[in-house]
C-alpha positions in Angstrom: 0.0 0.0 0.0 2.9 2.2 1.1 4.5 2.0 -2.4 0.8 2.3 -4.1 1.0 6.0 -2.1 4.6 6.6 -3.4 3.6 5.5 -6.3 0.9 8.0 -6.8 2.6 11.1 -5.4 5.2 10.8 -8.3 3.3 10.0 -10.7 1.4 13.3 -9.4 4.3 15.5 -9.0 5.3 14.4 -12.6 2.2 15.6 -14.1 2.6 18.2 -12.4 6.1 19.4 -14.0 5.1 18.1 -17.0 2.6 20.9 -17.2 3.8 24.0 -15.1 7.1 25.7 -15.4 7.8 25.6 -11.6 11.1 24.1 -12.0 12.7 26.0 -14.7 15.2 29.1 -13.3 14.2 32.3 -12.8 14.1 34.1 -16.3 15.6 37.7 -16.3 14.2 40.6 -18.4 11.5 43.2 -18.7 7.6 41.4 -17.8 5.0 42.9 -20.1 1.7 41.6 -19.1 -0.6 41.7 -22.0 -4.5 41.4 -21.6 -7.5 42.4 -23.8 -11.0 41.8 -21.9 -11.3 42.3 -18.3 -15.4 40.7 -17.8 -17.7 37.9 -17.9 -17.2 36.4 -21.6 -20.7 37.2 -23.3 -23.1 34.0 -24.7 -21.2 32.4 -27.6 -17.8 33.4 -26.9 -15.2 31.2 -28.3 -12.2 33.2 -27.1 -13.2 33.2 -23.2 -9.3 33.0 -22.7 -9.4 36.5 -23.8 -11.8 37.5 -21.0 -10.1 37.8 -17.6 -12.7 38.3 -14.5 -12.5 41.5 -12.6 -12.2 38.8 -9.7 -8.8 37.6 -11.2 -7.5 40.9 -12.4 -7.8 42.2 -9.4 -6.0 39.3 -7.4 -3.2 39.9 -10.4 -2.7 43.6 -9.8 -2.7 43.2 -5.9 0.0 40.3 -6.6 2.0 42.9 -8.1 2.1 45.2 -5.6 2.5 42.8 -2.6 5.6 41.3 -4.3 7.1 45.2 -4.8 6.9 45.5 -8.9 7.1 49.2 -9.9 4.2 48.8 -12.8 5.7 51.9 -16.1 3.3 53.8 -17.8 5.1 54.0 -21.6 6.3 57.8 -21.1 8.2 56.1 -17.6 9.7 53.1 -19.5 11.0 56.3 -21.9 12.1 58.4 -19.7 14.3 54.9 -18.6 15.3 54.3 -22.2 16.7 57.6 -21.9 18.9 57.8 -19.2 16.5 60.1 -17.5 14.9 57.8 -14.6 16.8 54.6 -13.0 14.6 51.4 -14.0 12.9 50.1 -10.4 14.6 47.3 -9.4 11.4 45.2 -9.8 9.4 46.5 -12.7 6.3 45.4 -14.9 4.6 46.9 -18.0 0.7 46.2 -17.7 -0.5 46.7 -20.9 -4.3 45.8 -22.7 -5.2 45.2 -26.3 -7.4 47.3 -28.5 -9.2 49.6 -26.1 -12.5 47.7 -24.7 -14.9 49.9 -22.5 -14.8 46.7 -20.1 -10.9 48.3 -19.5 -12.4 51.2 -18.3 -15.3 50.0 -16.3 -13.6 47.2 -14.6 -9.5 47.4 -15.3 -9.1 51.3 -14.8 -11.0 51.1 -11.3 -9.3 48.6 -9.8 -5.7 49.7 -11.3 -6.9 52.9 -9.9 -7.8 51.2 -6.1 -4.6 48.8 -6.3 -2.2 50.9 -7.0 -0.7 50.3 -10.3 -1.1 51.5 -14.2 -1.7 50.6 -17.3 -1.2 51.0 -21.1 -3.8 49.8 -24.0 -3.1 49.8 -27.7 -5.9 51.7 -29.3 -7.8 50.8 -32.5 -8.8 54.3 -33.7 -11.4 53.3 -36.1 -13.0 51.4 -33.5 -13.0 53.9 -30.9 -16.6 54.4 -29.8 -18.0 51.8 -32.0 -17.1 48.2 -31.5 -14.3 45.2 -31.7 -15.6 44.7 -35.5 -12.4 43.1 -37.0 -13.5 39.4 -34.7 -16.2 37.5 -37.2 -19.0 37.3 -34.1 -19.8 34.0 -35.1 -16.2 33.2 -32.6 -16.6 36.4 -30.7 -19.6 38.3 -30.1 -19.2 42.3 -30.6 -19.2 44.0 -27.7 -18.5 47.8 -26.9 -15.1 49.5 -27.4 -14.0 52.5 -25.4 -14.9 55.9 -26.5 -13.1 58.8 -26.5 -14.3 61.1 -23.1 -13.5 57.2 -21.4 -10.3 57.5 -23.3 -9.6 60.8 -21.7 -10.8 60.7 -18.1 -8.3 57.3 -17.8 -5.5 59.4 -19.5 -6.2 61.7 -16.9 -5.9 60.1 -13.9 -2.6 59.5 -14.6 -3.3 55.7 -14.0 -3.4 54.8 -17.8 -1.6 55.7 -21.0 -2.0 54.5 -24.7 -0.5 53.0 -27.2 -1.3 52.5 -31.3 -2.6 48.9 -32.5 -3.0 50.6 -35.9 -6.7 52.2 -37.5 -8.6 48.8 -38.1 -6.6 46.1 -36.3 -5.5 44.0 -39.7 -3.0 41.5 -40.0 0.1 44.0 -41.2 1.9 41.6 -43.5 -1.4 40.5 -45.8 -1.2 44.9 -46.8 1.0 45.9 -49.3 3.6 48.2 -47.1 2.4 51.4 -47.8 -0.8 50.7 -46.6 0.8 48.9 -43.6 2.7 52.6 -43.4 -0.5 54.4 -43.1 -2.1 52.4 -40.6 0.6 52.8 -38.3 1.4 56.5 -39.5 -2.1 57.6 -39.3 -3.3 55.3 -36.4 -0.6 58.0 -34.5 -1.7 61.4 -35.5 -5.2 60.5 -34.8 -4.2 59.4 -31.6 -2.3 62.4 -30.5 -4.5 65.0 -32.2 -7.3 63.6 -30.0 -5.5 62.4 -26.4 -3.3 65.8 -26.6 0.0 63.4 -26.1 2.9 61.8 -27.9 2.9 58.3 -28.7 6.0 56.1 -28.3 4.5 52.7 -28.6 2.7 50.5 -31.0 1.5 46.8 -30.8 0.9 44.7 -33.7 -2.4 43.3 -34.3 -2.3 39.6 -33.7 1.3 40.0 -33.5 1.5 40.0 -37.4 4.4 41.6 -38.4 6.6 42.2 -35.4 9.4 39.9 -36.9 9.0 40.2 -40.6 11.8 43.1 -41.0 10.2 44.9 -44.0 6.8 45.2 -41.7 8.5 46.0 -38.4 11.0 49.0 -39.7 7.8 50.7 -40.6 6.6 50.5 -36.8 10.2 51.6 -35.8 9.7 55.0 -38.1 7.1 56.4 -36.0 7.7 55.0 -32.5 10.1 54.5 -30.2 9.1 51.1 -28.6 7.0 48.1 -30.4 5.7 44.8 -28.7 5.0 41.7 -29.9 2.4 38.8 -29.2 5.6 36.3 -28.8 5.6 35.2 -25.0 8.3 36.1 -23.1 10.1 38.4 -21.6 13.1 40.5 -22.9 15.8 41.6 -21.1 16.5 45.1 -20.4 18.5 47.4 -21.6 16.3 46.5 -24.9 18.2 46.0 -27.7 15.7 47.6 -30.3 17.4 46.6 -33.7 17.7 42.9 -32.2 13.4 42.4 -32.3 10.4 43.9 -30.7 9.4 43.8 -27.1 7.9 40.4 -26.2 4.6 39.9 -23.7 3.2 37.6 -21.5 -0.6 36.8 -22.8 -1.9 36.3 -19.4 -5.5 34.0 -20.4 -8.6 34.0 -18.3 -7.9 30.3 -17.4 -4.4 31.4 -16.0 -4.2 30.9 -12.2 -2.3 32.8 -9.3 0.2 29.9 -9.8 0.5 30.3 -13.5 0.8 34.5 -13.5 3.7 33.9 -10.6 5.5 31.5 -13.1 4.6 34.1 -16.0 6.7 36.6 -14.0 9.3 35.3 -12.5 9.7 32.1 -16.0 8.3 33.6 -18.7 6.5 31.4 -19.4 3.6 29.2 -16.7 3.1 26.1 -19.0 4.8 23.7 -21.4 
């Protein structure tokens, strides 16, 4: 019975390393946590993973400010880039994908009541209107951000944007000058109606970021550009070497697998 037990536990702890990244070392580099919904995924959703509860988000920010990560708004992570601020010794970059309203009815308030800040790619042609580049056959249509949200986040000082172009296509399908315009136009619009700079862009389902011809477009017009490649990159960021990876943090993920994303990279094989 004893080795029945023993048995057991092994065979356990083997599934369980055969699954979760507990055991590989520490990664270092930059964590960029990259979300898109924070909500209840709506009736038909086939992309709940891209839904993360308010109840979960929540338990994520506080997790990041109990273990002492400084979270950067882009302009701070800049001003690092620079030279003109020292990088916190424990830093994170919270950022959100394509500018929901759910970010600023649930993720803005409880950044705002936790403590840390955030970034979110905006589709411009979307703001206001809705996520119209997912077929809602997969993903039901549901409300984007509009523009006084936009603001009153931006000026709280707990949220800053980014570009994730004017109509969120995949980058490399365009010929390059009208991959050039979407990134070129998707930042004048910005700034013309936030009243700021923009020094980051995100490329829509990560089309793009390592296809060179596509990605020294992006490099034109902003200083920083992410990717949807997990992982983390180490800092000081080598620009010319690739974009900025993320951590896609899922609406499945547990505490155990956003600790692992952190501190690994990476929370499952």
């Amino acid at each position: 019975m004893t080795y029945l037990i023993a048995g057991g536990a092994l065979a356990a702890a083997a599934a369980f390393s055969a699954r979760w990244a507990w055991w590989r070392p520490s990664k270092p580099g930059l964590p960029v946590l990259c979300y898109h919904k924070v909500g209840v995924p709506p009736a038909g959703s086939k992309l709940k993973d891209l839904w993360v509860s308010p109840e979960n988000f929540r338990r994520q920010m506080l997790y990041l400010r109990e273990k002492g990560y400084a979270t950067l708004l882009f302009s701070e992570l800049l001003a690092i880039r620079r030279g003109e601020a020292p990088m916190p010794e424990k830093a994170a970059v919270v950022t959100f994908d394509d500018g929901y309203e759910n970010n600023y009815v649930h993720a803005w308030k409880i950044m705002s009541e936790t403590g840390t800040k955030g970034n979110i790619f905006v589709v411009f042609d979307t703001i206001g209107k809705a996520n119209l580049w997912h077929d809602p056959a997969s993903e039901p249509w549901v409300n984007m951000a509009d523009l006084a949200m936009l603001k009153e986040m931006q000026e709280s000082g707990v949220v800053e944007y980014g570009s994730h172009t004017m109509s969120h296509p995949k980058l490399p399908k365009l010929p390059l000058e009208d991959a050039d315009w979407q990134m070129r136009e998707s930042k004048k619009r910005l700034e013309e109606a936030l009243g700021r700079e923009l020094c980051a862009f995100a490329y829509p389902y990560g089309a793009g970021a390592y296809v060179p011809e596509v990605r020294a477009l992006a490099l034109k017009y902003y200083e920083f550009d992410f990717s949807f490649t997990q992982g983390k990159t180490a800092w000081p960021w080598d620009r010319d070497a690739g974009p900025i990876d993320r951590l896609f943090i899922k609406g499945s993920d547990t505490m155990l697998d956003f600790a692992l994303q952190l501190s690994r990279g990476a929370s499952r094989l």
